[in-house]
DOLUMLO-297985 format. One line per 2 residues: their letters; for each residue x negated, y, z negated of N, C-alpha, C. Coordinates in nm, 2 decimals, always signed. Layout:
# DOLUMLO-297985
a = X/Y/Z/X/Y/Z/X/Y/Z; ...;
***
This chain:
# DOLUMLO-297985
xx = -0.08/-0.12/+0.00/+0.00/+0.00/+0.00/-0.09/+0.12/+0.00; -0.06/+0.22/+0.08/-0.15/+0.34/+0.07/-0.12/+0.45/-0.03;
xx = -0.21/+0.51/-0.07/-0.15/+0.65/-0.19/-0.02/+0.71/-0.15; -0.02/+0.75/-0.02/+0.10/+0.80/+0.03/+0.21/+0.74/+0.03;
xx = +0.23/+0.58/+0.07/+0.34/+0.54/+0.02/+0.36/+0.50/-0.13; +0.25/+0.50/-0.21/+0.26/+0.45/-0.37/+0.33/+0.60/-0.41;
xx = +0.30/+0.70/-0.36/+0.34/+0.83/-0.41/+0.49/+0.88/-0.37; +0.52/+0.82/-0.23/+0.69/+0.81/-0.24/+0.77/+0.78/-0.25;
xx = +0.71/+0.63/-0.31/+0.81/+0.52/-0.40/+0.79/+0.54/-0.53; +0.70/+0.60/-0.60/+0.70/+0.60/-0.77/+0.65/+0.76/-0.81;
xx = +0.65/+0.81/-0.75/+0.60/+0.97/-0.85/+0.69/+0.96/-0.93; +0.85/+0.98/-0.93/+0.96/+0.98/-0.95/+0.98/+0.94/-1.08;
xx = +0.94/+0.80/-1.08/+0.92/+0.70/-1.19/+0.80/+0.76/-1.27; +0.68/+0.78/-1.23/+0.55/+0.86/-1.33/+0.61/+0.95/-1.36;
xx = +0.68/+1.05/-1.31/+0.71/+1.16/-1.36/+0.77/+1.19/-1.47; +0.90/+1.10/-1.45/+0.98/+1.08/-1.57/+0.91/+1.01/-1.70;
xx = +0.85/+0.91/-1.68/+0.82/+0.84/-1.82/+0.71/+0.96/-1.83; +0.62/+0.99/-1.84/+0.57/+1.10/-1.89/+0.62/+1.22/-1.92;
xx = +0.75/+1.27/-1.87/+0.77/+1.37/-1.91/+0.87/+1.34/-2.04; +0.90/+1.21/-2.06/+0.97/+1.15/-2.17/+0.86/+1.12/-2.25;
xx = +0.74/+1.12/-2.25/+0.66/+1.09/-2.38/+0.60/+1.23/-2.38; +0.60/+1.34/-2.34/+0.55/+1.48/-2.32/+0.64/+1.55/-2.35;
xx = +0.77/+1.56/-2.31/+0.83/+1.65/-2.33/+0.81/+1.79/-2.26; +0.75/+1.78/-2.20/+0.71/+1.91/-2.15/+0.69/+1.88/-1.98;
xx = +0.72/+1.99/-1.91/+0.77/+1.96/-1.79/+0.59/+1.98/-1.71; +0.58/+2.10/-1.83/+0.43/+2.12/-1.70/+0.28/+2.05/-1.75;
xx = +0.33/+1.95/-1.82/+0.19/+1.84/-1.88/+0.23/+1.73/-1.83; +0.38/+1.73/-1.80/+0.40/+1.58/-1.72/+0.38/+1.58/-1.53;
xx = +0.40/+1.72/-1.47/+0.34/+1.78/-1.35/+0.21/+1.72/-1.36; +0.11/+1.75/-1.42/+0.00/+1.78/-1.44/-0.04/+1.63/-1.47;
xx = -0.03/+1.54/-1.49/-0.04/+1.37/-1.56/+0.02/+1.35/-1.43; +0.12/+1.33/-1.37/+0.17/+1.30/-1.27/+0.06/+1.28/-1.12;
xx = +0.06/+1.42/-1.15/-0.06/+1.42/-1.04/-0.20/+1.39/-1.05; -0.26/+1.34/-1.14/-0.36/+1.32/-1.22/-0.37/+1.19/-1.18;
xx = -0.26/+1.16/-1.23/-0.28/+0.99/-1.19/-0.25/+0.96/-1.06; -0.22/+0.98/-0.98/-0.22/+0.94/-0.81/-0.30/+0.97/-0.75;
xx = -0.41/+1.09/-0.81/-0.52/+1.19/-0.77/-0.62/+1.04/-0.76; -0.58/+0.98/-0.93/-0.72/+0.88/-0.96/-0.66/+0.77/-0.82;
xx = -0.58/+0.73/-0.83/-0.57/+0.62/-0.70/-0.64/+0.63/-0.59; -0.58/+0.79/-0.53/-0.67/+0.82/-0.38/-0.80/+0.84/-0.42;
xx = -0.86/+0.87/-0.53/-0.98/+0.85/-0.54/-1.07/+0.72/-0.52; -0.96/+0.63/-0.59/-1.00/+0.50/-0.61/-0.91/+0.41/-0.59;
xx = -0.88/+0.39/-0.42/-0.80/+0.26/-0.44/-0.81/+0.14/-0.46; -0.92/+0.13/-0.43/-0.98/-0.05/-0.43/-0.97/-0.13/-0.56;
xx = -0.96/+0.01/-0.69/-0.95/-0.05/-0.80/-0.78/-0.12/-0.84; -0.68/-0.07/-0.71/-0.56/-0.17/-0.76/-0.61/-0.31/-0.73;
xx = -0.53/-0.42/-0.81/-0.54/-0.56/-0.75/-0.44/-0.60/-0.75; -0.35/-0.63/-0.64/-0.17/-0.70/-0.66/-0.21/-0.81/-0.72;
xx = -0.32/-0.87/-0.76/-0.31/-1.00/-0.81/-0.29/-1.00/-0.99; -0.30/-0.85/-1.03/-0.27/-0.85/-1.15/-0.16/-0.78/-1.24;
xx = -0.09/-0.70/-1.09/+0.01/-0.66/-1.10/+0.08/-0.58/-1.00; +0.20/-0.49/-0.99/+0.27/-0.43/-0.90/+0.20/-0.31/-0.89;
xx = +0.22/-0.20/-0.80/+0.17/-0.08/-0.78/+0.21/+0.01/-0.87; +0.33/-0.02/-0.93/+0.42/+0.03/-1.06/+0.37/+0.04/-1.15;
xx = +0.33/-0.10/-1.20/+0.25/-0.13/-1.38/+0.13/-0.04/-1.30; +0.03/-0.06/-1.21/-0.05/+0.01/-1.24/-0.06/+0.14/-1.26;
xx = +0.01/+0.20/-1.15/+0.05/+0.37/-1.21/+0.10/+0.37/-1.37; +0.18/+0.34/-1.37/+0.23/+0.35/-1.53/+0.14/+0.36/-1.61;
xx = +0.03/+0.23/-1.58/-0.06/+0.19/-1.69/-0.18/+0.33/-1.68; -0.19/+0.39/-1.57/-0.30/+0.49/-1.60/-0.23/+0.60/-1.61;
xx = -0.11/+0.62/-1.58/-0.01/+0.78/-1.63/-0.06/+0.75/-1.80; +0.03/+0.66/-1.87/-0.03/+0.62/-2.00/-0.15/+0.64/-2.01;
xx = -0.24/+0.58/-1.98/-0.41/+0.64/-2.03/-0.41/+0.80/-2.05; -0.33/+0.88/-1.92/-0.40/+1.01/-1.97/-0.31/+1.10/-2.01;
xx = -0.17/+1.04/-2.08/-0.08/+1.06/-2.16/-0.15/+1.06/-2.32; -0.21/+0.95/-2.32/-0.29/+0.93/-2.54/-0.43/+0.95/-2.47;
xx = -0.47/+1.00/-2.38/-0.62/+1.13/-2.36/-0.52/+1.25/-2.40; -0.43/+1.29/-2.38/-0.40/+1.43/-2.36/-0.36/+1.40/-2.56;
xx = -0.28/+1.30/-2.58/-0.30/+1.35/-2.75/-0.39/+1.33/-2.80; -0.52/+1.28/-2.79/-0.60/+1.29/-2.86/-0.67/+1.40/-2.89;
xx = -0.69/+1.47/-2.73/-0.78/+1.59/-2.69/-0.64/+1.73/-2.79; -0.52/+1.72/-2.76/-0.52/+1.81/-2.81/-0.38/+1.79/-2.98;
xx = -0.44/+1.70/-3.00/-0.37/+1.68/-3.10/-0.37/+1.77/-3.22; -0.54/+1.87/-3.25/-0.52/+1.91/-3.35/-0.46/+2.09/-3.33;
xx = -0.50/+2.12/-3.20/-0.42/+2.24/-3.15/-0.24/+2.23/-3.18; -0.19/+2.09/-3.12/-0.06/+2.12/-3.13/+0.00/+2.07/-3.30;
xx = -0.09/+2.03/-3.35/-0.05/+2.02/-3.53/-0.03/+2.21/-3.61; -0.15/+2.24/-3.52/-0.15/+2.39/-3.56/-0.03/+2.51/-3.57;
xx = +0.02/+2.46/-3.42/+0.14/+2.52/-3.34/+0.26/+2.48/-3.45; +0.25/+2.34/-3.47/+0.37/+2.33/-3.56/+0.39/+2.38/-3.69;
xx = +0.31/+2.42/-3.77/+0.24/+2.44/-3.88/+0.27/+2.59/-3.91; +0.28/+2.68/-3.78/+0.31/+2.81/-3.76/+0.45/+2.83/-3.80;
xx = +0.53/+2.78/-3.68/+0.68/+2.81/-3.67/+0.75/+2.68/-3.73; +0.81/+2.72/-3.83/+0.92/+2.64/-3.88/+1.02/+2.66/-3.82;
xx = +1.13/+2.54/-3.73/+1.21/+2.54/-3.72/+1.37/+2.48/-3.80; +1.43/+2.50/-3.82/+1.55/+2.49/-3.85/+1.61/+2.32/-3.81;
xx = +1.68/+2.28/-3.87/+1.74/+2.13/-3.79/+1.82/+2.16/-3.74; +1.82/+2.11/-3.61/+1.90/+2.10/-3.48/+2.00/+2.00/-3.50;
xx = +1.99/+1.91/-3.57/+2.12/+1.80/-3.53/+2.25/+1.77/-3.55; +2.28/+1.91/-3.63/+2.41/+1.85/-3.63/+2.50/+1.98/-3.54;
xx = +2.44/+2.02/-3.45/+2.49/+2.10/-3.31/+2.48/+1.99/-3.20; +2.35/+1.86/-3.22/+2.34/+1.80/-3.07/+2.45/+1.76/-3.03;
xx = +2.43/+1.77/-2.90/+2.52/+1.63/-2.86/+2.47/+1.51/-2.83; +2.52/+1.37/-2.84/+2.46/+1.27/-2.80/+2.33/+1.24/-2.70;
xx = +2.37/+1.31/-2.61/+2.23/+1.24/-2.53/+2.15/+1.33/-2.56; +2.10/+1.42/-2.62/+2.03/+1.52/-2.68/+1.97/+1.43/-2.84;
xx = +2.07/+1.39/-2.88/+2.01/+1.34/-3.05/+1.93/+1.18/-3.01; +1.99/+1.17/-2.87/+1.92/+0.98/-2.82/+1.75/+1.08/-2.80;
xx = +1.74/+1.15/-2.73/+1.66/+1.18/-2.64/+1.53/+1.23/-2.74; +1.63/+1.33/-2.88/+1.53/+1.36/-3.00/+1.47/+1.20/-3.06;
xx = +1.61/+1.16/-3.13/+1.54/+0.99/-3.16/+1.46/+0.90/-3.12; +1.44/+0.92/-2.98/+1.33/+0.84/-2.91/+1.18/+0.90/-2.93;
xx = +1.18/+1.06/-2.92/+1.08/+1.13/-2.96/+1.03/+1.08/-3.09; +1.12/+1.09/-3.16/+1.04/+1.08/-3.35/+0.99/+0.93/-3.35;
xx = +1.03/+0.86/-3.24/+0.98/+0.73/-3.24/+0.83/+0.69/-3.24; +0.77/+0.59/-3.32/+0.64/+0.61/-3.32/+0.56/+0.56/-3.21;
xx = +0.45/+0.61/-3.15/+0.39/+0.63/-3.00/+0.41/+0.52/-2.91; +0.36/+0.38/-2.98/+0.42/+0.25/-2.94/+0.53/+0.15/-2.92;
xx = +0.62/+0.27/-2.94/+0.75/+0.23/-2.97/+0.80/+0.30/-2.89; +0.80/+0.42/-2.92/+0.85/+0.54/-2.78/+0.81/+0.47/-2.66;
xx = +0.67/+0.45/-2.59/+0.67/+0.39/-2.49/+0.72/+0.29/-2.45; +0.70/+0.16/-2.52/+0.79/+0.04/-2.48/+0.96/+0.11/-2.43;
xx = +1.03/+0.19/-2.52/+1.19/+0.22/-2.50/+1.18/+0.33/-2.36; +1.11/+0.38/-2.36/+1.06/+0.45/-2.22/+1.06/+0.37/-2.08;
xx = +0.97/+0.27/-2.12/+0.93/+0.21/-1.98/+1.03/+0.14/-1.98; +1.10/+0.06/-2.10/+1.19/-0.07/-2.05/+1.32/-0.04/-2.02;
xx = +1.35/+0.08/-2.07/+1.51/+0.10/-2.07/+1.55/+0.21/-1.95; +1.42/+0.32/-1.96/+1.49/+0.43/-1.88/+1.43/+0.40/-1.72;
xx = +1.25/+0.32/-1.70/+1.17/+0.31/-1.64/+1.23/+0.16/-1.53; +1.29/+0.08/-1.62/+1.36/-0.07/-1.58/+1.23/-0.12/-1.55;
xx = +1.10/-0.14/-1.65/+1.03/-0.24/-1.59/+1.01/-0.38/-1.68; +1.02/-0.45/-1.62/+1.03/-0.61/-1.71/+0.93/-0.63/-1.83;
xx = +0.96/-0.72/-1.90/+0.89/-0.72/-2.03/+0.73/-0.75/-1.97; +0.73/-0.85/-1.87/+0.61/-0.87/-1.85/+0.52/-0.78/-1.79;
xx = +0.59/-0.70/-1.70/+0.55/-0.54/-1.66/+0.45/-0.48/-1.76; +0.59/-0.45/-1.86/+0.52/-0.40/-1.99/+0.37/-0.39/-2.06;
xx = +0.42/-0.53/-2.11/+0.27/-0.62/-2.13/+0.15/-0.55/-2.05; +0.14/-0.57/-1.94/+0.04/-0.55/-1.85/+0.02/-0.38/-1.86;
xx = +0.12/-0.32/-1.87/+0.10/-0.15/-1.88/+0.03/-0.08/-2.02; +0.09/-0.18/-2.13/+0.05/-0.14/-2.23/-0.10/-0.25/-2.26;
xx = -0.16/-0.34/-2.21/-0.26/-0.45/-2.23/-0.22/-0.51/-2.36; -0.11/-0.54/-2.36/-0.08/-0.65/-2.47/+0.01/-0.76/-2.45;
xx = +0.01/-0.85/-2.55/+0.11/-1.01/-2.51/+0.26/-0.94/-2.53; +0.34/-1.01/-2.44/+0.48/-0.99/-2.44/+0.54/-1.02/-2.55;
xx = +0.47/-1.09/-2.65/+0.55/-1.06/-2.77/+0.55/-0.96/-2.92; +0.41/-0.90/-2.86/+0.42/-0.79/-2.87/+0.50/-0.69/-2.86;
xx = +0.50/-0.69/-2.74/+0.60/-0.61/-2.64/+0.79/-0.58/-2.72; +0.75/-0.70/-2.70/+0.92/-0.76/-2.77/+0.90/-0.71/-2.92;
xx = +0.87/-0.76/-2.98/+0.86/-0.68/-3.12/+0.87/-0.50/-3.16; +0.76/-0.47/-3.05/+0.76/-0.32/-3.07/+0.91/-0.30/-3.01;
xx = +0.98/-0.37/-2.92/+1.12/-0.27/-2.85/+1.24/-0.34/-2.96; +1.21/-0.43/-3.06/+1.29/-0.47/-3.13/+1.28/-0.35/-3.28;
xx = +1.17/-0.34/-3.29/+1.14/-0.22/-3.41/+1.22/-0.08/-3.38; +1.16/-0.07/-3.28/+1.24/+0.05/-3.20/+1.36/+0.07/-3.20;
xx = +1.41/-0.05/-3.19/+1.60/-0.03/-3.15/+1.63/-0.04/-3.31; +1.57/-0.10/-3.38/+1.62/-0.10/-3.52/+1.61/+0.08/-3.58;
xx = +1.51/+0.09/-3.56/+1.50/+0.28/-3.59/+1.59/+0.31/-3.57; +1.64/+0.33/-3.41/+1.73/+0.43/-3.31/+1.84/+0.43/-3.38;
xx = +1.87/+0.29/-3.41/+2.02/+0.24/-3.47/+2.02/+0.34/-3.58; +1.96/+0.33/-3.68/+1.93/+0.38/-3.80/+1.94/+0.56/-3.79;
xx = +1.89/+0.59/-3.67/+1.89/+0.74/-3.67/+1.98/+0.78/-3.63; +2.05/+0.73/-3.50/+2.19/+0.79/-3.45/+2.32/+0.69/-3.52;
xx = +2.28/+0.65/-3.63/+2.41/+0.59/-3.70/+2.53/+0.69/-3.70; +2.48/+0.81/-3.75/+2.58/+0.92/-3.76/+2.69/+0.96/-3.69;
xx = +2.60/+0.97/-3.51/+2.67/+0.98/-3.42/+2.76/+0.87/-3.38; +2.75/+0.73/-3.42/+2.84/+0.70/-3.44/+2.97/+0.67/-3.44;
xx = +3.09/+0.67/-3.38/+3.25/+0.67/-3.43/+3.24/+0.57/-3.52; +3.33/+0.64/-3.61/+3.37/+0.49/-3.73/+3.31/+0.47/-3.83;
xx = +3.17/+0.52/-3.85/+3.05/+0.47/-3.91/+3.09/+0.52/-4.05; +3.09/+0.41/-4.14/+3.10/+0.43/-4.30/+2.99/+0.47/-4.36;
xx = +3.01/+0.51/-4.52/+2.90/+0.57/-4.58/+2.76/+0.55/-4.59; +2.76/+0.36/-4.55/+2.60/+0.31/-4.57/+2.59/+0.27/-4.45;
xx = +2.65/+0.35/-4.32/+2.60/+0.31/-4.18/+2.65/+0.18/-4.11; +2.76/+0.11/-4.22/+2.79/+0.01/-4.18/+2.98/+0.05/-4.08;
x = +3.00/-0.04/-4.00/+3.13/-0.03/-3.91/+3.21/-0.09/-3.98;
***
């Protein structure tokens, strides 16, 4: 597959799961194109023998998704540290309080509900994106949905005092 067709079958896909672990429109631009940059740079380094053209993009959007929090992790601690905001949630609306809940999700867990749910890529996908065993995989998207549950109980219809239906 050439960059040009990897790039007008999946930017779409890079784009979004990064801008779902970024939040931010113009670091997920920026990663987006970063990673397709690395392709055309270096195609030879794909192998279909160890995966789709998908997991691979994914897998290196990801790499410079946790470069970018590492590099600027203590900058944006700072930022938060400045401005206190107020809680937002009981104005959200649902797909706003899903979309916050996935955020508070912890980094390995965010990604797994990213890639599997919004991304549709198979558990084995997964595995291969993140370099770990599928039951891994499975575990972290089982942890995850146990949180979610827990956070958007509220939202909820029906939902009694201890979160139970």
């Amino acid at each position: 597959m050439t960059p040009e067709a990897a790039f007008d079958q999946y930017s779409q896909s890079v784009y979004r799961f990064v801008y779902r672990m970024t939040r931010r429109e113009d670091v997920a631009e920026d990663i987006a194109q970063e990673t397709f940059l690395a392709l055309v740079r270096s195609p030879e380094r794909w192998n279909a023998a160890r995966g789709s053209m998908k997991t691979y993009l994914l897998a290196i959007a990801r790499n410079l998704v946790l470069k970018r929090y590492r590099d600027y992790r203590a900058e944006e601690q700072l930022e938060e540290e400045i401005g206190i905001v107020p809680d937002p949630r009981p104005s959200l609306e649902i797909g706003t309080a899903v979309a916050g809940a996935i955020a508070e999700l912890p980094g390995l867990q965010q990604e797994a509900v990213i890639l599997f749910e919004y991304e549709g890529v198979t558990l084995e996908e997964l595995a291969q994106i993140v370099a770990a065993d599928v039951g891994t995989v499975k575990s972290r998207l089982h942890r995850a949905r146990v949180r979610l549950r827990k956070s958007l109980a509220p939202y909820r219809t029906g939902v009694k005092a201890h979160g139970t239906v």
